[in-house]
N, C-alpha and C positions, 0 to 999 in steps of 0.2 A: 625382592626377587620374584614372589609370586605375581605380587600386582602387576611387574611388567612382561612376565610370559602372560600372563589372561589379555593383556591388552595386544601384543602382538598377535596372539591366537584370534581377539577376533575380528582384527583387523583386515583377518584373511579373506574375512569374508561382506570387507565394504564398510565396516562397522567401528566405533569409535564408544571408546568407554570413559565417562567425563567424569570429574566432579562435582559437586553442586554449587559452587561457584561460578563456573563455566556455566554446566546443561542449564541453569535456571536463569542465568543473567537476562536473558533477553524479558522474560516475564518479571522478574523484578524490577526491570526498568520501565516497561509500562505500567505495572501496578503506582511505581513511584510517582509517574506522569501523573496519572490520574488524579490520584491524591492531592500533590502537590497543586494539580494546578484548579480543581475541586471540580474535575471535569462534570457533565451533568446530562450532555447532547454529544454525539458522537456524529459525526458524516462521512458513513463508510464508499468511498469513489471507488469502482473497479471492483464492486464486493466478490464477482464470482459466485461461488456458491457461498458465501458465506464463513470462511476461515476466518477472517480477523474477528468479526462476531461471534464466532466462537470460539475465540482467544479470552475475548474481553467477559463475556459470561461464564468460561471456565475459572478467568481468575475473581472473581467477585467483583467487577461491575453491573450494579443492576438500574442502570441508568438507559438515556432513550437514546439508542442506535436507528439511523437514517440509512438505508443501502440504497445506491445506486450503481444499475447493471445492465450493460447493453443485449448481453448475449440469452438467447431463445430459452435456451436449456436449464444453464445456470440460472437465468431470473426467475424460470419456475420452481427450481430448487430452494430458494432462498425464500419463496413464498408459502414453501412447505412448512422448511424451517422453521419462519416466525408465524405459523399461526397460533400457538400456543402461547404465545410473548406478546403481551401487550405493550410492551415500552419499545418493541421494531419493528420497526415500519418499512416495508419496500414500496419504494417508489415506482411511478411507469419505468418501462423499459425503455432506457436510453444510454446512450452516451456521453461525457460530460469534455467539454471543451471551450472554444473562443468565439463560436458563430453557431447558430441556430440553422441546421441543413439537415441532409440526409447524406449518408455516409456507407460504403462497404468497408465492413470489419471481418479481417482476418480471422477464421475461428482453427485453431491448432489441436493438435492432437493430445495435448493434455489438458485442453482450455486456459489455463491460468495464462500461455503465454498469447493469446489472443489480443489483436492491436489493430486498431485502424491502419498503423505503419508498414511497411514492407520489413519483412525480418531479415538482418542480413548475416551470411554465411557464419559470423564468428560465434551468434548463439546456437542456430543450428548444429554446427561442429559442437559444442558443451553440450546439449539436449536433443540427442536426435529426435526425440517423442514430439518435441514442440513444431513438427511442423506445420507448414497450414495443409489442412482436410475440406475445408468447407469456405465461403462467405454467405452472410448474412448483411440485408440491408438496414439501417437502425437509425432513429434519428439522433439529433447530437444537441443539447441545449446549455445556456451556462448555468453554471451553478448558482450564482446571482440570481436568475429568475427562478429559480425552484425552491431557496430558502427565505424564510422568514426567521426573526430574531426577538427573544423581548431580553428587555434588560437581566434578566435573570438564568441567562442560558450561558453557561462555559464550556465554548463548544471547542472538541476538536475536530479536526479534519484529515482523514488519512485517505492518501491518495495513490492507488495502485493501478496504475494506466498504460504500462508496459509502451514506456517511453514516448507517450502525450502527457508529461505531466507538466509541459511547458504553457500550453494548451489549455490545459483543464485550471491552471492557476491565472491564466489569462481573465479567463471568464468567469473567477471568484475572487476581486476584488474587494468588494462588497463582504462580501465571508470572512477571507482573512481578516478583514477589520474587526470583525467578529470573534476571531477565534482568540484563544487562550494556548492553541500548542497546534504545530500541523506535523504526520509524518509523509515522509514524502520517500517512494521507491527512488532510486537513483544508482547511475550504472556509470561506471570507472572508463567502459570502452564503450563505442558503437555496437550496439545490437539491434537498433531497428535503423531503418532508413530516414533520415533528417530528425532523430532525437538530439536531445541538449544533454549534456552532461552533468556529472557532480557537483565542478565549480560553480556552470551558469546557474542549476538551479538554487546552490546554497548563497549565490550574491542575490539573485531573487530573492530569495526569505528575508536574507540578512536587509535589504532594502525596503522591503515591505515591512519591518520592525519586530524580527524572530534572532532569538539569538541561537546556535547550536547547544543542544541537550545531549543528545549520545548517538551515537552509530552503532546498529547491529547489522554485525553481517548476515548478507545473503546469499544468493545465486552465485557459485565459485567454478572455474573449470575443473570437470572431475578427474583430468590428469594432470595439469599442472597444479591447481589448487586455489588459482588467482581468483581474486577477487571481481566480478563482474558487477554484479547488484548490491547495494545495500542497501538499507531504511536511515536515511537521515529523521531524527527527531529535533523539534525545535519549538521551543517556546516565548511566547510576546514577551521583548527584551522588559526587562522590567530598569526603573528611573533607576540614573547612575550605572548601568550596567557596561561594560565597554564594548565597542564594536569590533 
């Protein structure tokens, strides 16, 4: 009885009281990745300021994190970040996609939702904060020509492009061959302008030779609750695995 008045109470105010089963799932599920697949190189796409790197260092990875970041701001930030970290490395500032150009990227009002795409009304409606404030000019190169590999790297790939992430796997062929697990943002409805969705990009992986790992949820509408983003994870199907 108590436990469900404290939860109604404070709810009132936006907030949600979990258990740790729940609140922790999503970092258990990466810690598992890691392990599992004895990750070692990490290539953070879309880093931002640096969130998923310091996801993966909170939970005790202390392996070699790669960022790459198109935006002015946030790539100085992340250069802040890892000057103390020798195992992260920021890359130039760019953009990662299917051709080698220069590009104007949307820069939004909370950054994260920042996109070369046009954003269309149904995120806007979920995030007012996300709209765009600014462009920046940036160049765009694959991922392909920026990595190098030796036998002994198990790398993952996570890619946070806010819906170029068709795009950006275009122009990491070469990588995925490489990797050992990729996670990939992925959105249930249209939210930028000529994005791909869930299915096309989970028959990509599954084609390129990833099998699905787990789905955490993400980005939800705050008044219905729906589901809009979430991280698909996926690991190089291993022999005998079914498709």
């Amino acid at each position: 009885m108590l436990k469900s008045l404290l939860k109604s109470f404070v709810k009132r105010f936006g907030c949600e009281i979990l258990g740790p089963q729940r609140s922790y799932a999503a970092e258990r599920s990466l810690a598992g990745l890691l392990r599992q697949e004895q990750i070692n190189l990490v290539l953070d796409v879309g880093a931002n300021s640096g969130q998923f790197a310091n996801e993966l260092r909170a939970g005790g990875y202390a392996g070699r994190i790669v960022s790459f970041e198109p935006l002015a701001t946030a790539h100085a930030q992340l250069l802040s970040k890892a000057r103390f970290d020798p195992n992260w490395t920021i890359a130039d500032r760019t953009a990662i996609g299917a051709t080698t150009e220069s590009v104007a990227i949307h820069v939004s009002g909370n950054s994260v939702s920042s996109s070369i795409l046009d954003m269309l009304p149904s995120h806007l409606e979920s995030e007012p904060e996300s709209r765009y404030v600014d462009k920046e000019t940036v160049p765009v190169n694959l991922l392909d020509d920026l990595c190098a590999f030796s036998l002994s790297d198990h790398v993952l790939l996570n890619i946070d492009v806010q819906g170029y992430e068709r795009q950006a796997l275009e122009g990491a062929t070469r990588v995925l061959g490489a990797c050992r697990a990729v996670i990939c943002e992925m959105s249930l409805l249209p939210l930028y302008e000529g994005q791909v969705l869930a299915k096309e990009l989970w028959n990509l992986l599954v084609q390129k030779g990833f099998e699905p790992w787990s789905l955490e949820p993400g980005f939800r509408h705050p008044a219905t609750g729906r589901m809009l983003q979430l991280d698909g994870i996926f690991v190089r199907r291993k022999e005998g695995s079914l498709e």
